[in-house]
C-alpha positions as CSV (number, residue, x, y, z in Angstrom):
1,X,0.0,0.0,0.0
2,X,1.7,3.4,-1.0
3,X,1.8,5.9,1.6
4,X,-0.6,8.0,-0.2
5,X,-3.4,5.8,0.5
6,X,-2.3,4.1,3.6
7,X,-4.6,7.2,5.7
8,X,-7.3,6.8,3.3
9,X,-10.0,5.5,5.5
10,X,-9.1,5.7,9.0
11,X,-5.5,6.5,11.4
12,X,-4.8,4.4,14.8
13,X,-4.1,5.6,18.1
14,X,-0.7,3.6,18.7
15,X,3.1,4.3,18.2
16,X,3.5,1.4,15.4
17,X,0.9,3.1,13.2
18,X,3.3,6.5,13.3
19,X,6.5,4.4,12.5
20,X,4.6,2.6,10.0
21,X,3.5,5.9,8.2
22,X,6.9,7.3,9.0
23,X,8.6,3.9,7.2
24,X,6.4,5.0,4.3
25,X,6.7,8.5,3.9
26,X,8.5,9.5,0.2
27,X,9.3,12.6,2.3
28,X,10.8,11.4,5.7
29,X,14.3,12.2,4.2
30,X,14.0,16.1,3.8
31,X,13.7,15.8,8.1
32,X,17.8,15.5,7.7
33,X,18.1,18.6,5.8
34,X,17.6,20.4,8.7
35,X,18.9,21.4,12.2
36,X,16.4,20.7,15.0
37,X,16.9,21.9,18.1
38,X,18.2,19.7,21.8
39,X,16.5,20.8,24.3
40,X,18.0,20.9,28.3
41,X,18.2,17.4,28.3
42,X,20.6,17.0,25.4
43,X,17.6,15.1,22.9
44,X,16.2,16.7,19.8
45,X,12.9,18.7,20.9
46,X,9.6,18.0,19.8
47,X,9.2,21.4,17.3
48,X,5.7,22.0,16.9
49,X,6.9,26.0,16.0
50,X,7.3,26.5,12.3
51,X,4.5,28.4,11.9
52,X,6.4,30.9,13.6
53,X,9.6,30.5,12.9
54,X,11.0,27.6,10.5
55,X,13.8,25.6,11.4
56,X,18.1,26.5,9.9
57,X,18.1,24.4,6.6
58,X,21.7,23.0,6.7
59,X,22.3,24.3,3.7
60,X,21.7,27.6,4.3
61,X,25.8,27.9,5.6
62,X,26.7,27.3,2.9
63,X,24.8,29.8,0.8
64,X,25.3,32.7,3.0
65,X,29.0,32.2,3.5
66,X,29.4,31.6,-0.4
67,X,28.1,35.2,-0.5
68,X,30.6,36.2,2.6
69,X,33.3,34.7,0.8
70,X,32.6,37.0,-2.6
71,X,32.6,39.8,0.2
72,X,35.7,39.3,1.0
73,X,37.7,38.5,-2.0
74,X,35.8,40.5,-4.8
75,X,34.4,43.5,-2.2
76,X,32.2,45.7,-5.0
77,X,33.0,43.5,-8.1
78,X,30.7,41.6,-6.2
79,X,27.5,43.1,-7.4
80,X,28.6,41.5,-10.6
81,X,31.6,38.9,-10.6
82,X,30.1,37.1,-7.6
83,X,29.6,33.5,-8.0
84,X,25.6,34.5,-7.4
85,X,25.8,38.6,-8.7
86,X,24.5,40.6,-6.2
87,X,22.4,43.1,-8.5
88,X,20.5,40.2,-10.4
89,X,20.2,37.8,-7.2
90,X,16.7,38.3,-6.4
91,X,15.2,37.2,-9.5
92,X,17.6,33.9,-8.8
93,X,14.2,33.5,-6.4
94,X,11.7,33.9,-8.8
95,X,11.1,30.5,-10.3
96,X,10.8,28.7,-6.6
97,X,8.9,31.4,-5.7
98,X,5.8,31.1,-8.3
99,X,5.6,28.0,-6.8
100,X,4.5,28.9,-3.7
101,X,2.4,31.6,-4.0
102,X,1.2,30.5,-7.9
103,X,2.2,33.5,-9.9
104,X,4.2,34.0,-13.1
105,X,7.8,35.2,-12.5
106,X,7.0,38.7,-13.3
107,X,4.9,38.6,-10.4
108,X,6.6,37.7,-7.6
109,X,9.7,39.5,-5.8
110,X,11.3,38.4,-2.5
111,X,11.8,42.7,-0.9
112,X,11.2,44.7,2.4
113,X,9.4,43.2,5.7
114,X,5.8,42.0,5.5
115,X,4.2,45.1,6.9
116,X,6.5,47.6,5.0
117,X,5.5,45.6,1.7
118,X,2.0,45.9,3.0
119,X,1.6,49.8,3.0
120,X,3.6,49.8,-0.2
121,X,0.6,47.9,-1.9
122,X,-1.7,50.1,0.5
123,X,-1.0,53.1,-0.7
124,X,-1.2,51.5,-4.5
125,X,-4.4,49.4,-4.1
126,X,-6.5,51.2,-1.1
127,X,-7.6,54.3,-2.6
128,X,-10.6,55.8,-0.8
129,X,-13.5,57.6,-2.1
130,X,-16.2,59.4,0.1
131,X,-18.0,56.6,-1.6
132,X,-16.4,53.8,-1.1
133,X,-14.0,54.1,1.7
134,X,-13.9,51.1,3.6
135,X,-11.3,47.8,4.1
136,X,-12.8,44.7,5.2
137,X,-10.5,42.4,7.6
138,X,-10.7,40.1,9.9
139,X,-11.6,41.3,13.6
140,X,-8.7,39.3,15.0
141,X,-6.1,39.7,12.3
142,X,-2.6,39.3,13.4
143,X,-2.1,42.9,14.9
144,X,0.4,44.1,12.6
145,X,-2.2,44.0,10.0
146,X,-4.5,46.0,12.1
147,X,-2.0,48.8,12.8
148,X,-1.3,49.0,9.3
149,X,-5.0,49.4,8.0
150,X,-5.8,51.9,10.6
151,X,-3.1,53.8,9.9
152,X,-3.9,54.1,6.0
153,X,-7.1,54.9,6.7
154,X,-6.3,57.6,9.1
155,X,-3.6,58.8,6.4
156,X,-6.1,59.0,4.3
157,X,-8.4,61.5,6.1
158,X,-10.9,59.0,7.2
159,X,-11.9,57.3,11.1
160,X,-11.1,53.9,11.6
161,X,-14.0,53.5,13.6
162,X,-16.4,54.4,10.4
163,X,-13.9,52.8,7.5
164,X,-13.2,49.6,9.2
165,X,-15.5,46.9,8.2
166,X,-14.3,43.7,11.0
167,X,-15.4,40.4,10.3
168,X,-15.9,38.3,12.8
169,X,-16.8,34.7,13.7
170,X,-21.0,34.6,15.3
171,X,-21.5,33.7,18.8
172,X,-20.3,30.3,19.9
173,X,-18.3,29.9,16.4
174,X,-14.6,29.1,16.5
175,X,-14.5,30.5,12.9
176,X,-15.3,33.1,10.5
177,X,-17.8,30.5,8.5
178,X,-17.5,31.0,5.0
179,X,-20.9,32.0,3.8
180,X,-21.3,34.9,6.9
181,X,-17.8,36.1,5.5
182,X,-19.4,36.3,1.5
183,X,-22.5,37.8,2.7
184,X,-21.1,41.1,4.1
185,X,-18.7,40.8,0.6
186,X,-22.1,41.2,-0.8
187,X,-24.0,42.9,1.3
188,X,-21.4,46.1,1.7
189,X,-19.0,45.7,-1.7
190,X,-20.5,49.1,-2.5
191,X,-18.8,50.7,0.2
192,X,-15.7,48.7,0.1
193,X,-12.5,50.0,-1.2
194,X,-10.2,47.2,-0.1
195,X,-10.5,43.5,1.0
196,X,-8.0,43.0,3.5
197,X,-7.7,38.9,4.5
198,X,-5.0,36.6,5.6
199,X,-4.6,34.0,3.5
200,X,-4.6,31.5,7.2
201,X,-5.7,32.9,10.2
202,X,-3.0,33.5,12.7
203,X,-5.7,32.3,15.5
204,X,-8.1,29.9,14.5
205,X,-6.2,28.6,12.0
206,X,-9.0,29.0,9.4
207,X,-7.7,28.5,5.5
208,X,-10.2,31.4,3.9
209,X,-12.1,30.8,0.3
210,X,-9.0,33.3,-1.3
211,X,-10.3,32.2,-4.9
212,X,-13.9,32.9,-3.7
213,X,-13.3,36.2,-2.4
214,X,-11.3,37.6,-4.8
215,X,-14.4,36.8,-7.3
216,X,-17.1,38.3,-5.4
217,X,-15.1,41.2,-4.4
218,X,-14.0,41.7,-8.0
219,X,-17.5,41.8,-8.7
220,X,-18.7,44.3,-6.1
221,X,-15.8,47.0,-6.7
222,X,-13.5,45.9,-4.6
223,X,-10.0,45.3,-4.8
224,X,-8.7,43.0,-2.9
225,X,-5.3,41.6,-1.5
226,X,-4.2,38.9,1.3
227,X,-1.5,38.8,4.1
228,X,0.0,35.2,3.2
229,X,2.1,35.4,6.4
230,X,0.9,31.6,7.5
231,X,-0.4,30.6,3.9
232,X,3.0,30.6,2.1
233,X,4.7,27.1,2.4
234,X,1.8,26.0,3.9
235,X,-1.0,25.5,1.8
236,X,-1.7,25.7,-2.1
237,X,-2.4,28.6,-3.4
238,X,-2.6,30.3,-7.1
239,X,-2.9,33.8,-7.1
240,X,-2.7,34.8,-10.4
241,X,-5.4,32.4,-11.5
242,X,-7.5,33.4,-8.9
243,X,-7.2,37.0,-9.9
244,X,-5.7,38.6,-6.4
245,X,-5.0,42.0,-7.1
246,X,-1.8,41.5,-4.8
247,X,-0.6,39.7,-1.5
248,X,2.2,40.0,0.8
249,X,4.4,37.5,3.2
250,X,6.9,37.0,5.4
251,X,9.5,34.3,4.6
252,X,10.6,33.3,8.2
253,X,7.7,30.7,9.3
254,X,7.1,27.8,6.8
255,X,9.5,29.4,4.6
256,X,12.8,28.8,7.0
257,X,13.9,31.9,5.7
258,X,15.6,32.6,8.9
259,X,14.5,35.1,12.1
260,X,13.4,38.6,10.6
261,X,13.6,37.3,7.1
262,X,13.3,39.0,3.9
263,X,9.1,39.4,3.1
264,X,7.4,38.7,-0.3
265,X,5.0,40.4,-2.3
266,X,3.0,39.1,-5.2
267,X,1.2,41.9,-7.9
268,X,-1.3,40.6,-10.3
269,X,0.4,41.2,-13.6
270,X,-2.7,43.6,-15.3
271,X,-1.4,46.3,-12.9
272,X,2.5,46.2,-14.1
273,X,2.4,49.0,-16.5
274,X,-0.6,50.9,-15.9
275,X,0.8,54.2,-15.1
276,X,-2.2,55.8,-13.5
277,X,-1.9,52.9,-9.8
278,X,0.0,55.4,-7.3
279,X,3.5,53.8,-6.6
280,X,6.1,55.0,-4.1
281,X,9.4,54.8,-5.8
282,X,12.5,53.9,-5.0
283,X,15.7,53.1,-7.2
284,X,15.4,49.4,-7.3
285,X,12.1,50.0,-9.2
286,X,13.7,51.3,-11.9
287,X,14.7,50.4,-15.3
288,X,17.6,48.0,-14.9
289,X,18.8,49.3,-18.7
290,X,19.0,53.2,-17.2
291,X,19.3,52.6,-13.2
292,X,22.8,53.7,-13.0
293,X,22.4,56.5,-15.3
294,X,21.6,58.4,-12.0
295,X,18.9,60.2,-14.5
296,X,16.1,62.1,-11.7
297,X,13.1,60.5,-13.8
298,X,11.9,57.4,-12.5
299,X,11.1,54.9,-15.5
300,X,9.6,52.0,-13.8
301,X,10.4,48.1,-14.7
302,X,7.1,46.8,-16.2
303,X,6.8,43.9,-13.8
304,X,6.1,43.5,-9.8
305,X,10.5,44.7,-9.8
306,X,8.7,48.5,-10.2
307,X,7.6,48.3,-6.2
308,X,11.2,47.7,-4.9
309,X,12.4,50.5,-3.2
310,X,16.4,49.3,-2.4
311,X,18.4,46.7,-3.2
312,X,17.6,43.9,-1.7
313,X,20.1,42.4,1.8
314,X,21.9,39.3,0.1
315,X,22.5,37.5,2.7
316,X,19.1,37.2,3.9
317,X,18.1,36.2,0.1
318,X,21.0,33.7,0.1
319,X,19.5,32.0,3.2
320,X,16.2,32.2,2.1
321,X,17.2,30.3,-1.5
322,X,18.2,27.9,0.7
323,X,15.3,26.8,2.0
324,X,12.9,27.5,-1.2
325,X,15.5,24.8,-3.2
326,X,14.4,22.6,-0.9
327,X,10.6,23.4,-1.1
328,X,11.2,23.0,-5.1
329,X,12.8,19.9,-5.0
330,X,10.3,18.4,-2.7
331,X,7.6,19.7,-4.5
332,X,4.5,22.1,-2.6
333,X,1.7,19.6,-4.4
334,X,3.5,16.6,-2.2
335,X,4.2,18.7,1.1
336,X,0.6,19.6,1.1
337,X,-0.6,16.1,0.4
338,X,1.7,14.5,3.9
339,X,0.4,17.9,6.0
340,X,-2.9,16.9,5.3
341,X,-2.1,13.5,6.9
342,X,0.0,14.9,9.3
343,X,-2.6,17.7,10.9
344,X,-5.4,14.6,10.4
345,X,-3.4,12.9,12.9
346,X,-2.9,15.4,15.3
347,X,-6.4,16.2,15.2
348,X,-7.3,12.4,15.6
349,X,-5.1,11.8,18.5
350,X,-6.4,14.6,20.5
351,X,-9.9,14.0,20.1
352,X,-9.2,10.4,20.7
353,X,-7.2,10.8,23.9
354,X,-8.0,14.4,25.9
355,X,-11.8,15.3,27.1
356,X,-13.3,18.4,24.9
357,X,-14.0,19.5,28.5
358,X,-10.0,20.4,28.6
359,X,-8.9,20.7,25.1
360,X,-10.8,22.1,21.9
361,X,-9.8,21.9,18.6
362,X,-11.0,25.6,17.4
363,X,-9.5,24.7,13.8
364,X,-11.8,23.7,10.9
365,X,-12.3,20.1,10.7
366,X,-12.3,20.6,6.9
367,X,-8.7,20.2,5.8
368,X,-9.2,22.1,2.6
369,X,-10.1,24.9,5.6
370,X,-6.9,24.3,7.9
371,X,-3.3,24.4,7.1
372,X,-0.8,22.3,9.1
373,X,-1.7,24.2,12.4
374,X,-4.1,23.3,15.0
375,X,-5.2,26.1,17.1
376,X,-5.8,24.6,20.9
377,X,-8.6,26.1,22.9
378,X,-7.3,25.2,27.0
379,X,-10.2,25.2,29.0
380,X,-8.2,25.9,32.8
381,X,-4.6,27.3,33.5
382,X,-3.9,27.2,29.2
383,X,-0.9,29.4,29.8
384,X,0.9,26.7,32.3
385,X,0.1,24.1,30.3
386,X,2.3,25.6,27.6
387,X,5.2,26.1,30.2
388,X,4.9,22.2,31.1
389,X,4.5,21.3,27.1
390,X,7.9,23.7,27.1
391,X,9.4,21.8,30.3
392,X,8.6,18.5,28.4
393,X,10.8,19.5,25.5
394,X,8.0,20.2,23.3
395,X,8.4,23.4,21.1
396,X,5.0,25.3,20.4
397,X,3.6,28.6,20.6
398,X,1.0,30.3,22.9
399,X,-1.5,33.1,22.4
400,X,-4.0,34.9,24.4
401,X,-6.4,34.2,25.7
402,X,-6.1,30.8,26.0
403,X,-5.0,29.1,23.2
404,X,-1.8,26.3,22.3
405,X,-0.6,26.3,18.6
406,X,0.8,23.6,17.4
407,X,1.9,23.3,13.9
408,X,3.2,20.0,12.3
409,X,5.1,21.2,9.3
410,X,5.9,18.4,6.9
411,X,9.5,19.1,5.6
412,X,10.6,18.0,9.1
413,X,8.2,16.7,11.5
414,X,7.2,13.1,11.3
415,X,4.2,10.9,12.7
416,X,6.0,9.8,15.6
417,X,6.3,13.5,16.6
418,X,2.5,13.9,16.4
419,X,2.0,10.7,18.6
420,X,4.7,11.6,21.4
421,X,3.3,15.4,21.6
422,X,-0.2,14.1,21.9
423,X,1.2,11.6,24.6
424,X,2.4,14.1,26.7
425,X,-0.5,16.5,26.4
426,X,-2.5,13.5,27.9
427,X,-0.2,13.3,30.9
428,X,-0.1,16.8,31.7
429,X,-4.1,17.6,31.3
């Protein structure tokens, strides 16, 4: 039986069925390409954490110091003679990059943070009218995101408090359900200027309809982008195809881009050279052909390049590359397909071992809803719980109120992770 279908009708609460899914997994050998932590007591931990920050690929050494040793031996010929030039190396990203985010090559560039990359396509793609003045988001976005769309709206003249349209999930929901979420689409398009999601829910968890939202705003009046923080190496996605008008992302979570990575941003490729979508500009944006003419007009490249404002800091695209070889030689379609089994698993094992009374799974069921995180709700003293899971050399991330993270990322956790975590969660509720 291939391992594809060996979880097709049913998983088993014991150890041997983890090994024996492990023993068939075509992807248990990318777990070596990576460093994962020893805890206090000398033994690998348990990482349940890559949905905040991704583990060192062991490569990525390599690829950074090949960049420090061009540094040193070639100092400013580097920007060309390097072994990897410096002024091209971004677009060495491109290709691995379409792949995760599901955008032509023109689309795609690896620049900036996530939230500077998010007012830049802001102050492009959010331009109010008395109108139609409003952005739509989630009522508990990551908080980032929520600073930032305040602020624009507040740049632009308006309140917050009248131009920010919060979606929420109803009473006694652990989501944002799908239909409530296209109805106020619907409902309020006409006074929408901007669709602001995340592509996954920092919280709950939730995978939105992206391709479904992007239609119905579309149709409404609205443009609409996503914050891909925890989408990107996480679930599949094709933006182009589905018509986003743009989307954003950090690359230090599934990406293993390395702590305060590089970001990405993604620009539908209908907006590249119309001239009339307001742009702050920077030298990076600019014609390659005339760039170092110095000349004061700004001529900008006709693909998402004309949103860069500087070049770009090599050795965080070196490490970065790193990591998004890896993702292309493994392939997104099969990472997806084992975090699917993976997350199932976890999901199983928790509701087979550990009362609802003490631990709720607030993630959608619906794995075309969830990613590879599962979003604990901890009914009594949830913030020591996550200590002990830490004390227990389990790796995992906590958020307020009350809620455990745990993500099983399939480049490097395994099923015999997912059955020792769940064993020790049982011991310590």
């Amino acid at each position: 039986m291939s391992f594809e279908n060996s979880l097709a009708n049913s998983f088993e609460n014991s150890s041997g069925f983890a090994k024996k899914c492990d023993k068939m997994d075509t992807l248990k050998s990318y777990r070596d390409k990576f460093y994962i932590p020893f805890g206090e007591n000398k033994e690998e931990v348990l990482y349940f954490c890559g949905n905040s920050l991704g583990l060192q690929p062991k490569t990525a050494r390599e690829y950074v110091e090949q960049e420090m040793k061009d540094w040193q031996m070639l100092g400013i010929d580097g920007v060309e003679k390097a072994k990897n030039p410096w002024i091209p190396y971004h677009e060495f990203l491109a290709k691995q990059t379409t792949e995760i985010v599901g955008a032509k090559e023109t689309e795609v560039v690896n620049m900036n943070s996530l939230s500077v990359n998010l007012h830049l396509m802001m102050a492009s793609f959010y331009t109010p009218t008395k109108e139609r003045n409003k952005i739509l988001i989630e009522k508990n976005a990551f908080p980032s995101d929520q600073y930032a769309v305040r602020s624009q709206i507040r740049f632009h003249g308006y309140d917050p408090k009248e131009s920010l349209i919060e979606v929420a999930p109803k009473e006694g929901d652990n989501y944002i359900k799908r239909n409530d979420l296209l109805d106020i689409i619907d409902e309020r398009g006409n006074e929408i200027a901007l669709i602001m999601l995340a592509g996954v829910n920092y919280y709950s968890g939730q995978v939105f309809d992206m391709k479904t939202v992007a239609e119905l705003g579309h149709k409404r009046g609205c443009r609409v982008g996503f914050d891909l923080a925890h989408a990107a190496g996480n679930v599949l996605m094709n933006m182009h195809d589905w018509n986003a008008d743009f989307a954003v992302w950090c690359n230090y979570k599934y990406l293993n881009g390395g702590p305060g990575a590089i970001g990405g941003a993604y620009v539908h490729e209908r907006f590249h050279t119309d001239r009339k979508i307001p742009k702050l500009e920077g030298w990076w944006g600019n014609n390659k052909k005339v760039r170092f003419l110095m000349k004061p007009e700004f001529e900008p490249i006709n693909t998402v390049e004309s949103w860069q404002l500087s070049n770009p800091p090599i050795f965080q695209l070196a490490s970065l590359k790193a990591s998004l070889d890896i993702f292309h030689e493994a392939g997104i379609k099969n990472l997806r397909t084992k975090s699917e089994k993976l997350t199932g698993f976890l999901d199983f094992l928790i509701k087979e071992n550990i009362s609802s009374d003490k631990i709720k799974v607030i993630t959608p069921e619906d794995p075309i809803q969830r990613g590879c995180q599962l979003s604990l709700s901890i009914k009594n003293n949830g913030r020591k719980l996550y200590e002990d899971l830490n004390k227990n050399n389990v790796i995992c991330d906590w958020r307020e109120p009350d809620v455990v993270r745990l993500a099983p990322v399939p480049l490097y956790n395994s099923f015999e992770d997912v059955f020792n975590v769940v064993e020790i969660l049982k011991k310590l509720v």
